[in-house]
C-alpha positions as CSV (number, residue, x, y, z in Angstrom):
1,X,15.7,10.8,-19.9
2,X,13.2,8.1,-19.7
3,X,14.9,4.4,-19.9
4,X,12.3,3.3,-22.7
5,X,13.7,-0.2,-22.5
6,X,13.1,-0.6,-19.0
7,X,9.8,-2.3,-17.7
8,X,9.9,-3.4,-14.0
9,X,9.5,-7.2,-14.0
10,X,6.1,-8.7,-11.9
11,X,9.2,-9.9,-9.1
12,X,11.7,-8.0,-8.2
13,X,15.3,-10.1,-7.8
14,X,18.8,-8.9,-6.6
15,X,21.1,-7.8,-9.1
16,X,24.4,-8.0,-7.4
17,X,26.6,-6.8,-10.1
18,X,24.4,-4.0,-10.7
19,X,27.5,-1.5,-11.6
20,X,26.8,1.0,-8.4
21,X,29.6,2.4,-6.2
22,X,28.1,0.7,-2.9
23,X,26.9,-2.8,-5.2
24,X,29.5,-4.9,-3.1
25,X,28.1,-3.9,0.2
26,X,24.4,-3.1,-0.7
27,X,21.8,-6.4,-0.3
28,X,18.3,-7.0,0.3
29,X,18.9,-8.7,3.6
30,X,19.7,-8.2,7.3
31,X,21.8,-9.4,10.0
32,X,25.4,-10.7,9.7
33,X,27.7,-12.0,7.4
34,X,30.5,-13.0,9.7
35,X,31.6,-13.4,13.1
36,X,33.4,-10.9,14.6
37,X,33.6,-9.3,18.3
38,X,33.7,-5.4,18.2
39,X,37.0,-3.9,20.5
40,X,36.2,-2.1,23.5
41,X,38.8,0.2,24.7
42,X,38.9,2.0,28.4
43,X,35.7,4.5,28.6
44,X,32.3,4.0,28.8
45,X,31.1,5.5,25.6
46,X,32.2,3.5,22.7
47,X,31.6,5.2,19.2
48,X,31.7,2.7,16.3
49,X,31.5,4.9,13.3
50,X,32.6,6.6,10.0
51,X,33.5,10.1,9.4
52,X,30.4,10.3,6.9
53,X,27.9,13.0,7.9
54,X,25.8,10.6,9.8
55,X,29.3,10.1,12.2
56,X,30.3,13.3,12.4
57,X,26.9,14.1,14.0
58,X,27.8,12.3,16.9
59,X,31.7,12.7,17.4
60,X,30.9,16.6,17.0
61,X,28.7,16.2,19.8
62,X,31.0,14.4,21.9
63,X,33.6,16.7,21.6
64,X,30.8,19.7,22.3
65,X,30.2,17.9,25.6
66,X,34.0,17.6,26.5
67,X,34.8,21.3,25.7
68,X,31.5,22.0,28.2
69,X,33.8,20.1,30.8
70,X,31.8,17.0,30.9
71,X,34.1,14.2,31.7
72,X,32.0,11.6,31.5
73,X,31.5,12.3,28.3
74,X,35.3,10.8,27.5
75,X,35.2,8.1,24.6
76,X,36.6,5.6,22.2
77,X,36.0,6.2,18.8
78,X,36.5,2.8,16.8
79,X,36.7,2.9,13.0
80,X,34.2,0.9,10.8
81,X,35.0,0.7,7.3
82,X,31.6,0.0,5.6
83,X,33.0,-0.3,2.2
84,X,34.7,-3.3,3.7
85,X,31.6,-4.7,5.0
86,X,32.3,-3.9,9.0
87,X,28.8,-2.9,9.5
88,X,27.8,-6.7,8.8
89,X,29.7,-8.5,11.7
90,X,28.0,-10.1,14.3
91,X,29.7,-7.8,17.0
92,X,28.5,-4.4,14.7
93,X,24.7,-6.1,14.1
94,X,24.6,-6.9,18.0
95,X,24.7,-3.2,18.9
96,X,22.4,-1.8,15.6
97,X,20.7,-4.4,13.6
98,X,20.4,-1.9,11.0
99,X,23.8,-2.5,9.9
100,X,24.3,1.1,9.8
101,X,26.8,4.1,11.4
102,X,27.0,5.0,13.6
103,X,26.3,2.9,16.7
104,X,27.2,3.9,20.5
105,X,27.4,1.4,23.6
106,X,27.1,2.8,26.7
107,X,29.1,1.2,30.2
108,X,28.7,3.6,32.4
109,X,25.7,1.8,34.2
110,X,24.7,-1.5,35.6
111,X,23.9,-2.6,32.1
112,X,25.3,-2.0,29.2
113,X,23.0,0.1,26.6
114,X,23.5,0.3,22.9
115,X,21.8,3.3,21.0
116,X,21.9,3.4,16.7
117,X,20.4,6.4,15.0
118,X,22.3,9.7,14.6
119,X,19.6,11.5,15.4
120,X,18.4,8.7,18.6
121,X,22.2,8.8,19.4
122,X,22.1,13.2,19.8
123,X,19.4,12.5,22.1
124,X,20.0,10.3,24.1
125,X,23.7,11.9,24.9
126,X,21.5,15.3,25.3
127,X,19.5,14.0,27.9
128,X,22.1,11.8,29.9
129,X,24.2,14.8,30.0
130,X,21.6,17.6,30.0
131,X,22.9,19.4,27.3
132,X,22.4,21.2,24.1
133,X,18.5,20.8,24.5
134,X,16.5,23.0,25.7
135,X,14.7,22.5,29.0
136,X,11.6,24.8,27.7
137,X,9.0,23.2,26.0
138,X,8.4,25.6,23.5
139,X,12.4,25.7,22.6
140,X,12.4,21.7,23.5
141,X,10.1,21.0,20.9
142,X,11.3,23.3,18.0
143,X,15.0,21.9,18.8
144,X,13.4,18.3,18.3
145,X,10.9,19.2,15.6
146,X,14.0,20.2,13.7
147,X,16.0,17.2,14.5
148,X,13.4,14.6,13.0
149,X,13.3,16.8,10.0
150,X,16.6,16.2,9.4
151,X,16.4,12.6,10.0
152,X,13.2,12.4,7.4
153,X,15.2,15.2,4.6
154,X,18.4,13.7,4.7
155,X,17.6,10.2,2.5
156,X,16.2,13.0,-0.2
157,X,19.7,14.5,0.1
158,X,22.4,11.2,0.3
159,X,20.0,8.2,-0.9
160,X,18.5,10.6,-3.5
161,X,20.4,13.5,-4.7
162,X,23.9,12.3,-4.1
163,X,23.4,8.5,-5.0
164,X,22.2,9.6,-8.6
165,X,24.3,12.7,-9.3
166,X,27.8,11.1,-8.1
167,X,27.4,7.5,-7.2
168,X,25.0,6.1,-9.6
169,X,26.5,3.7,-12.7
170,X,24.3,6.0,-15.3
171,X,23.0,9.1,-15.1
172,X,19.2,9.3,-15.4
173,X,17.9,12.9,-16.0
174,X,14.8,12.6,-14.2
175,X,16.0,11.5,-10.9
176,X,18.6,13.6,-10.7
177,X,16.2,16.6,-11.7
178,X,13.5,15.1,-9.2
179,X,16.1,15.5,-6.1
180,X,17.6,18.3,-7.2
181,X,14.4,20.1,-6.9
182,X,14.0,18.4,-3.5
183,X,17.4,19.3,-1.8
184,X,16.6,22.7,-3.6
185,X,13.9,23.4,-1.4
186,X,14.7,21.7,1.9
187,X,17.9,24.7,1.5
188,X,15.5,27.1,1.3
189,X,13.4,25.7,3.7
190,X,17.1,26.2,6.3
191,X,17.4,30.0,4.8
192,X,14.0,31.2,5.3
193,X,14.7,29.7,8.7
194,X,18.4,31.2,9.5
195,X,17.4,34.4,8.2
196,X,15.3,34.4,11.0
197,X,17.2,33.0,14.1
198,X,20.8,32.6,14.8
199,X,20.9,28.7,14.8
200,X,18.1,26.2,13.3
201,X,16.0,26.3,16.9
202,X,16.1,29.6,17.7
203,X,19.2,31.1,19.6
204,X,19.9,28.4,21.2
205,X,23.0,25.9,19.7
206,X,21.1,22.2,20.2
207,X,21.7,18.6,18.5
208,X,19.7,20.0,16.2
209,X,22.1,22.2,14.7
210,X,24.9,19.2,15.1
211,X,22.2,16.9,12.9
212,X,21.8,19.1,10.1
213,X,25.0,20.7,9.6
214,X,27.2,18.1,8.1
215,X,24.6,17.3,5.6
216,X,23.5,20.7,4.5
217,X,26.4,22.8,6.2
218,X,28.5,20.8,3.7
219,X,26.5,21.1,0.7
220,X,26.1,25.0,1.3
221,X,29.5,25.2,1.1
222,X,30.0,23.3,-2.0
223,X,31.9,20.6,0.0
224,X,29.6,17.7,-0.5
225,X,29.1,15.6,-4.0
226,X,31.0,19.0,-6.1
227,X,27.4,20.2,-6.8
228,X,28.1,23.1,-5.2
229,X,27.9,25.2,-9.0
230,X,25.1,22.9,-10.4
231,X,23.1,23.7,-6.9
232,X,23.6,27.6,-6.8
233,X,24.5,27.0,-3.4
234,X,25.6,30.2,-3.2
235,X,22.2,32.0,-3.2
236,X,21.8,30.2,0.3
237,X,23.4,33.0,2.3
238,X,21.7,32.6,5.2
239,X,22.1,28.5,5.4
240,X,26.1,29.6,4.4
241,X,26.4,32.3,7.2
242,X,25.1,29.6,9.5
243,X,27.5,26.7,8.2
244,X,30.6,28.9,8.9
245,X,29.6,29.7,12.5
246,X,28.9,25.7,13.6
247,X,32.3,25.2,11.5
248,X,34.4,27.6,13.6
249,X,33.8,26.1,16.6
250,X,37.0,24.3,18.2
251,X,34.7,20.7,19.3
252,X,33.2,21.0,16.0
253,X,36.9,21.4,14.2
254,X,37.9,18.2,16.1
255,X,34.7,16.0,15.8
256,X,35.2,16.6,11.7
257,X,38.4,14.8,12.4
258,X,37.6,11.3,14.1
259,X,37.0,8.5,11.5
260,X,37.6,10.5,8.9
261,X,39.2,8.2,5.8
262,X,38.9,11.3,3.3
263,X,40.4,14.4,2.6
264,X,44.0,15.8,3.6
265,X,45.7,13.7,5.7
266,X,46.2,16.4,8.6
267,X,42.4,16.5,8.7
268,X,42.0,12.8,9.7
269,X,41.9,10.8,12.7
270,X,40.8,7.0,12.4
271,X,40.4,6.4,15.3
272,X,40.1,8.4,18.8
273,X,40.7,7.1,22.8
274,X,42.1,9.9,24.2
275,X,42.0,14.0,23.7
276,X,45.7,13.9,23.2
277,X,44.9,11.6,19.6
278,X,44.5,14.7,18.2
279,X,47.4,16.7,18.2
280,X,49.8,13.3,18.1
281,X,48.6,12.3,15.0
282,X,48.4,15.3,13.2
283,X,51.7,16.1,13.9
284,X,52.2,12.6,12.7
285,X,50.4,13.1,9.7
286,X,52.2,16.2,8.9
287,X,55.5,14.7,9.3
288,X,54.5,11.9,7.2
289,X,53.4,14.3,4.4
290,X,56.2,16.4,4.9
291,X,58.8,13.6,4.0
């Protein structure tokens, strides 16, 4: 439904108390709010994310890299609780300015580099580790053809779709029926794909897979934003086929896990600095629940 009583004004100002889930962390503005240093624990890598579909990217990846045998690979996963406003302190804006998860510094060199972006983050593990992208130019270019659509579908999916069928303060009919459509086709744009090739660049598992799975793997599944009925999800068998391959995978079962906040308690670990954070605190966890 149209809001009749609506007319945009000639100048735009911030509504803070707008009624939104995110309204208490959501401005027009960038940089940060307050001081505060970021921890750094004992390996090179440090991850400072969220177990959102943007995080999960990256700590699957991680833990694909490890189970390869890549020791370097070995990281600190530090938890940053954006409903809380972590993303804004001066430590978090240092390493992305964007104010978004998740953001990686990397010590294993002379000088330290910081890398924000899922999708720039994939990468840039990919190549300093020489994994999950292909070395062919043909498959090298599909893999990465398919991670920047990904990186361009995905605000369609969360900012669009999601924000306006489960966050928004009011439901308006024509943007959810505008995203719906969207998200719609970009699944059966993954189908028409997988119904072709094992995984999203060919037969090949590549970042690009690890990019697009927690977004649409999820949604397939009827996992994110219970949409799953309204969606028809189901008629994506191809796309669900897919999604329960990726999800089988032991790295992937554990990179699920780190910075998670949501869900049952055994499937969550805040925070990650050593493979042995796994099983001690889900056995933790499970005691805990148990009691």
């Amino acid at each position: 439904m149209t809001d009749a009583a609506y007319t945009p004004p000639k100048v735009w100002t911030w509504q803070k108390a707008n009624g939104g889930r995110f309204a208490n962390i959501n401005r027009p503005v960038a940089g940060a709010t307050h001081e505060q240093a970021l921890p750094k624990g004992k390996h090179p890598l440090q991850l400072y994310s969220l177990g959102t579909p943007n995080g999960i990217k990256v700590t699957v990846m991680l833990e694909e890299l490890l189970e390869l045998g890549h020791a370097g690979a070995e990281y600190d996963a530090w938890l940053i609780r954006i409903n809380e406003g972590m993303q804004f302190s001066s430590g978090f804006v240092e390493v992305n300015p964007n104010s978004k998860i998740p953001a990686l510094m990397d010590h294993s060199g002379t000088e330290p580099i910081r890398v924000f972006e899922s999708g720039s983050i994939l990468f840039y593990l990919a190549e300093k580790f020489k994994a999950f992208l292909p070395t062919d130019v043909v498959k090298r270019t599909e893999c990465m053809s398919w991670l920047m659509w990904q990186m361009g579908s995905a605000p369609y999916l969360g900012g669009g779709f999601g924000h306006f069928y489960t966050y928004a303060p009011t439901k308006i009919e024509y943007a959810i029926d505008r995203f719906a459509m969207e998200v719609k086709r970009e699944l059966d744009v993954l189908n028409q794909r997988l119904a072709q090739h094992r995984f999203i660049g060919g037969d090949e598992y590549t970042i690009a897979d690890m990019a697009i799975w927690p977004w649409y793997g999820g949604l397939a599944k009827g996992e994110r934003y219970d949409a799953g009925e309204f969606l028809q999800v189901h008629e994506y068998t191809h796309v669900i086929r897919w999604a329960d391959e990726i999800e089988a995978r032991p790295a992937v079962k554990r990179g699920r896990m780190v910075n998670r906040v949501m869900g049952p308690l055994e499937t969550q670990l805040h925070e990650r600095h050593d493979a042995s954070d796994f099983l001690t605190r889900t056995q933790d966890q499970l005691q805990s629940k148990s009691e």
